[in-house]
C-alpha positions as CSV (number, residue, x, y, z in Angstrom):
1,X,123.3,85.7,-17.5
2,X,126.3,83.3,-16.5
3,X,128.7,81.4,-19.3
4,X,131.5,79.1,-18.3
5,X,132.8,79.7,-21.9
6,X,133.1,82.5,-24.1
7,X,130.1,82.1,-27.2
8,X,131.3,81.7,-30.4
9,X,129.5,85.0,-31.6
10,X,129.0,88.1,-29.2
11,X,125.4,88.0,-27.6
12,X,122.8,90.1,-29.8
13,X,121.1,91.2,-26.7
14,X,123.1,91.9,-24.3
15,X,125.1,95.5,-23.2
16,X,128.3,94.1,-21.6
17,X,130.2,90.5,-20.8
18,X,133.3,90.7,-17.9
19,X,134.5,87.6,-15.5
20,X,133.3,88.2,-12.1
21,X,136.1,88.2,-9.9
22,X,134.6,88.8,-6.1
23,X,131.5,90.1,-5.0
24,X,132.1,91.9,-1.9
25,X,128.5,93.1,0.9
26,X,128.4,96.8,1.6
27,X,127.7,96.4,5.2
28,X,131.7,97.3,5.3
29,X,132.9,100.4,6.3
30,X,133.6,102.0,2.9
31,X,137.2,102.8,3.5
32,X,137.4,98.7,4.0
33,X,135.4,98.1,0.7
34,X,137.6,100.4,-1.3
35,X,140.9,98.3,0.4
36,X,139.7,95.2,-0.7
37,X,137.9,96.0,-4.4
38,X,141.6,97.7,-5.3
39,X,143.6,94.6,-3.7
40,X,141.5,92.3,-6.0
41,X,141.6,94.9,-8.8
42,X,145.1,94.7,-8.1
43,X,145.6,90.8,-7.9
44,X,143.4,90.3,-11.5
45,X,145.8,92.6,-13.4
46,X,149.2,92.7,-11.6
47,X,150.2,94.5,-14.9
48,X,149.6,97.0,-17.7
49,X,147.0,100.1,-18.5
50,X,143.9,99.4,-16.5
51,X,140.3,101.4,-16.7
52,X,137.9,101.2,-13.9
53,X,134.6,102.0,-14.0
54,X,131.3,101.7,-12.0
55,X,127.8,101.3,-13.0
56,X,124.3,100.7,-11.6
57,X,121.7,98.2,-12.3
58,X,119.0,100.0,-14.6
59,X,116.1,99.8,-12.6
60,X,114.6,102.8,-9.5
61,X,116.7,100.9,-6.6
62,X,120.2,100.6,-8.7
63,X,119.8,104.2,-10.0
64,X,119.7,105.4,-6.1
65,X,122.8,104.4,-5.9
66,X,124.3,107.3,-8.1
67,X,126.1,109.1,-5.6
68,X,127.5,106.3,-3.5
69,X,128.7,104.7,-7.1
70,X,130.8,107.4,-7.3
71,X,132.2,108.0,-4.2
72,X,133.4,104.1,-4.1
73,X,134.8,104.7,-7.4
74,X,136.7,107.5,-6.4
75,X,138.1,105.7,-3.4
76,X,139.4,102.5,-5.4
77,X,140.7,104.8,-8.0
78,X,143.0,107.0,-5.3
79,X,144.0,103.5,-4.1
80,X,145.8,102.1,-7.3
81,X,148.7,103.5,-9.1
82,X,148.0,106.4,-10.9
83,X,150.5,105.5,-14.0
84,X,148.3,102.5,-14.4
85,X,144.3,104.2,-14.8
86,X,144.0,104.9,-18.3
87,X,141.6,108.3,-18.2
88,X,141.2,108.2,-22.2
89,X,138.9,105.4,-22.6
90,X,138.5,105.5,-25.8
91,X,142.2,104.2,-26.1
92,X,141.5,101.2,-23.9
93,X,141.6,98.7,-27.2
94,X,144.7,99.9,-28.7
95,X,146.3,100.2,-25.2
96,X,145.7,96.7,-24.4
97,X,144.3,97.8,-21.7
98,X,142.3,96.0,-18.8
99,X,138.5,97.1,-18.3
100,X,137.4,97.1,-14.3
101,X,133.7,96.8,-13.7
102,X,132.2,97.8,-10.5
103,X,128.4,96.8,-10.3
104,X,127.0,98.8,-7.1
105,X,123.8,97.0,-6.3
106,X,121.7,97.0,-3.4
107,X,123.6,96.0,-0.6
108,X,126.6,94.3,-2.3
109,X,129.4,95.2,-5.2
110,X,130.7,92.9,-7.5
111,X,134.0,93.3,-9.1
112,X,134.4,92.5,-13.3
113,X,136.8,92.5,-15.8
114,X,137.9,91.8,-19.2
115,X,140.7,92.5,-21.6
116,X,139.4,96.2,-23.3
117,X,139.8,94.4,-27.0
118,X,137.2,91.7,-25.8
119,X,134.6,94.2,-24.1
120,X,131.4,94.3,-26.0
121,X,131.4,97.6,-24.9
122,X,133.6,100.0,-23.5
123,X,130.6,102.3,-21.7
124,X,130.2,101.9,-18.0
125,X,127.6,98.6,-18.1
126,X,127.2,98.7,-21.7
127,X,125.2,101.6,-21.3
128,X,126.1,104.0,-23.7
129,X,124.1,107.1,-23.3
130,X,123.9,109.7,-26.2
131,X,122.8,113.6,-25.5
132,X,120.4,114.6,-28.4
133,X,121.1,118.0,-29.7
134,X,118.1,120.4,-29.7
135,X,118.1,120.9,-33.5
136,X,117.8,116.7,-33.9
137,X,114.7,116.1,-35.5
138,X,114.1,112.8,-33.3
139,X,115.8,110.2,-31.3
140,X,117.2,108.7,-33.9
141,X,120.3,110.7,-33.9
142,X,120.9,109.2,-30.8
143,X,121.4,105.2,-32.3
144,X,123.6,106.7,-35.0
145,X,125.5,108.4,-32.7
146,X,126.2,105.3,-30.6
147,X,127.0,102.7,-33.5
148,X,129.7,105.0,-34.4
149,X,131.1,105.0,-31.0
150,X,131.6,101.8,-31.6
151,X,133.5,101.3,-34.9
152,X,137.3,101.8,-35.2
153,X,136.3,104.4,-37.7
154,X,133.8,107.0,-39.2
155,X,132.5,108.7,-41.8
156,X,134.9,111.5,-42.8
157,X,134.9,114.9,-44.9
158,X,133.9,114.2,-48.2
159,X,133.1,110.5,-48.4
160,X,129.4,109.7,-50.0
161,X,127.3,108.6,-47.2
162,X,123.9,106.7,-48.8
163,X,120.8,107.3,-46.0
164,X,117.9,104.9,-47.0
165,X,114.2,106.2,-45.4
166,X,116.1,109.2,-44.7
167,X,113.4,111.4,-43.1
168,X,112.9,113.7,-41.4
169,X,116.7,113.2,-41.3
170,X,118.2,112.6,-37.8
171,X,121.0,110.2,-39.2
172,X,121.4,112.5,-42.1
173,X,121.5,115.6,-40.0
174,X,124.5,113.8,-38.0
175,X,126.5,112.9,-41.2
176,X,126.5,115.7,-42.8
177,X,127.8,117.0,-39.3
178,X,130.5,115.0,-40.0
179,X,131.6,116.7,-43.0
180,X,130.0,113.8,-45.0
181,X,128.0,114.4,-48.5
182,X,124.7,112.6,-48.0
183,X,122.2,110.9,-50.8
184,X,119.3,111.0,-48.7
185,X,116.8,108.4,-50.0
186,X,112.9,108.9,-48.9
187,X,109.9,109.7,-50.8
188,X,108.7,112.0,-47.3
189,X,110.5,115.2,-47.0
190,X,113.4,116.2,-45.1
191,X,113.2,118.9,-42.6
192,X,113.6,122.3,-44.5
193,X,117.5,123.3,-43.0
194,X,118.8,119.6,-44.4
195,X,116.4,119.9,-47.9
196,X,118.3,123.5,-48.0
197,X,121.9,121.7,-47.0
198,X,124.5,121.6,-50.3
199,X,125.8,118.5,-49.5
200,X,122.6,116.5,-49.2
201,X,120.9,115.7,-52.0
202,X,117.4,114.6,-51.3
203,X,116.0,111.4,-53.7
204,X,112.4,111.5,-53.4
205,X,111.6,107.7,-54.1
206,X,111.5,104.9,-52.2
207,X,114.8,102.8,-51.4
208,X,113.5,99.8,-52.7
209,X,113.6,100.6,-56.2
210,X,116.5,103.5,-55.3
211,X,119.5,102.4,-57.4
212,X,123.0,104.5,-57.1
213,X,124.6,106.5,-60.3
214,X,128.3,105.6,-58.3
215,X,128.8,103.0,-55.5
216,X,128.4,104.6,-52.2
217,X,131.6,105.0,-49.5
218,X,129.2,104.4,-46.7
219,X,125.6,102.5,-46.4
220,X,123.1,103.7,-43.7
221,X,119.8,102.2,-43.1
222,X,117.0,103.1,-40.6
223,X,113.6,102.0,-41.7
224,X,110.2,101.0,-39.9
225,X,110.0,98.1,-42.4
226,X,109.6,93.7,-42.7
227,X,113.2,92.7,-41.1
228,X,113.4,90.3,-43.6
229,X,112.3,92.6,-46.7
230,X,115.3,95.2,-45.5
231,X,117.5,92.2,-45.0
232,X,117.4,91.6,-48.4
233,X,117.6,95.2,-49.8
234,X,120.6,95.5,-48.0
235,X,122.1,92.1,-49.3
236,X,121.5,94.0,-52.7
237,X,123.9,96.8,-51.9
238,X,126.4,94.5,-51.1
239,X,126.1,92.1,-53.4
240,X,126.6,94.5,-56.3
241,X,129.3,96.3,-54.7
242,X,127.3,99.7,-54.3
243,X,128.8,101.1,-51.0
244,X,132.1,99.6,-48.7
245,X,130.7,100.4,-44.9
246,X,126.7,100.0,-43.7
247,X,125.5,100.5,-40.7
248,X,122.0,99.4,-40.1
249,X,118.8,99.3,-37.5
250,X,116.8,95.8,-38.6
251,X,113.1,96.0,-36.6
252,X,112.2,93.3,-34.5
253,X,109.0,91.6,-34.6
254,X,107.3,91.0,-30.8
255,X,107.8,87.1,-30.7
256,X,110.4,84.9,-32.0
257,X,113.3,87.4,-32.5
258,X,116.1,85.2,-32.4
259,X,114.9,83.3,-35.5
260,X,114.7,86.0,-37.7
261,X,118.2,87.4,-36.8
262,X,119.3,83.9,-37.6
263,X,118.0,84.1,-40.9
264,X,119.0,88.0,-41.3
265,X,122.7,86.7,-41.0
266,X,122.5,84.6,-43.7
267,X,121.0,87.2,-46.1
268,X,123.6,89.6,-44.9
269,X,126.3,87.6,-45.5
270,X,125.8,84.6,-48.0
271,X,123.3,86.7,-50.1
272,X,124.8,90.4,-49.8
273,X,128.8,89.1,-49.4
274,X,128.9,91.7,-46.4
275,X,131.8,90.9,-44.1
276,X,132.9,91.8,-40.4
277,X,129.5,91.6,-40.0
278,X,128.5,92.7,-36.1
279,X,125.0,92.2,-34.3
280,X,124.1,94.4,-31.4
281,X,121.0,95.8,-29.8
282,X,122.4,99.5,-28.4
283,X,121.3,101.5,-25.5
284,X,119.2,103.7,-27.5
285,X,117.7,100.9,-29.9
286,X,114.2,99.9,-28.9
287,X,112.7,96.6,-31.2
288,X,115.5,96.7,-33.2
289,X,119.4,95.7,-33.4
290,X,122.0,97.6,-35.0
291,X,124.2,96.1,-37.8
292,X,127.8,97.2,-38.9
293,X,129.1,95.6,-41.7
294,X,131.8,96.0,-45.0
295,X,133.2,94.7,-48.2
296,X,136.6,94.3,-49.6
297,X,138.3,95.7,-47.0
């Protein structure tokens, strides 16, 4: 998709947004390719901490493309000054840094970029691929895993994490990994390792009618249920001040998904008070988005 402007709130659906700055065939010899994408790269950012990257489109034909992704990569990278490529990229927001997109498609590149602290994403393409440990009890894991990349900050040792429709417990497996204590809310039972776990205690009722004996330091939501139902439940837990952080999946209905996320917003925020409030559908989310959000911060 193409914008001339920048939308007022960061596009639900999609993984990444950078300015186009040349699109260059690959007929080229590939020493002249590499010349010209680092003389543009060069030209776009004359200045500062720059992080280049290269991705594929996500289909059979883009993935092909793998090893001679790389070896372009490589070549613009030895052709710009090395006190300038920022190898953490994890720093690239506080660094102020400048993100370089290289989309290798089928028989041309095109060249991106954007300022790191506007990326949607700072994952080569948006595409932000977790590893799912072999104890993980599903794929879950791997959506928590990836909203978390995402925030400036985490759950930490000791803070009271609150997991609604906790089980079998892949988010809560990856909390409590975190050093997190975990209130794991779901009237199905855990797997027997996190049941056994000291610092999860499993609630065996059903979140709905679940309500807190202390407000919570971090929200967490994952449940096959009604968007607008879960919308609402978690409007509760801000409204009344039971936990600071959340980070939520919201299912999506087949048809007319735009709609309900319109009206999800407004429960989120007029109804539940829950600010900062961030609307993304992840790499690993399927008919779903994910939702960050906090209070009184």
């Amino acid at each position: 998709m193409e914008s001339e402007k920048r939308p007022a709130e960061p596009p639900v659906f999609a993984r990444t947004g950078i300015r186009v700055l040349a699109s260059f065939p690959t007929e080229q010899a590939p020493e002249q390719l590499a010349e010209a994408i680092a003389a543009r790269t060069a030209e776009a950012a004359p200045a500062g901490s720059l992080v280049l990257q290269a991705f594929l489109p996500d289909s059979p034909a883009g993935n092909r493309l793998a090893d001679e992704a790389d070896a372009l990569l490589e070549a613009v990278r030895t052709r710009l000054p090395a006190d300038r490529l920022l190898e953490e990229t994890w720093r690239a927001r506080e660094a102020g840094a400048m993100l370089v997109e290289l989309c290798v498609a089928p028989g041309v590149v095109m060249v991106g970029a954007v300022p790191a602290r506007e990326a949607l994403s700072l994952a080569p393409g948006g595409r932000q691929r977790m590893r799912r440990s072999g104890d993980s009890p599903s794929r879950a894991a791997m959506k928590l895993e990836e909203a978390l990349v995402s925030l400036p900050f985490e759950p930490g040792r000791g803070e009271v994490c609150v997991d609604l429709g906790a089980a079998p417990g892949g988010w809560t497996q990856r909390l409590v990994a975190r050093g997190a204590r975990v209130i794991a809310v779901d009237p199905a039972k855990l797997m027997p390792e996190l049941a056994r776990q000291p610092r999860v205690e499993h609630v065996q009722e059903s979140a709905f009618s679940y309500t807190p004996e202390e407000p919570a330091d971090w929200l967490f939501c994952d449940m096959a249920w009604r968007p607008l139902e879960v919308a609402q439940l978690l409007a509760k837990w801000g409204r009344r001040g039971w936990a600071t952080h959340m980070v939520a999946n919201i299912k999506l209905p087949m048809k007319d998904k735009n709609p309900i996320l319109v009206r999800v917003r407004h429960i989120l925020t007029q109804d539940g008070g829950w600010q900062g409030l961030t609307m993304r559908q992840l790499y690993h989310d399927r008919d779903e988005v994910t939702v960050t959000a906090h209070r009184g911060l």
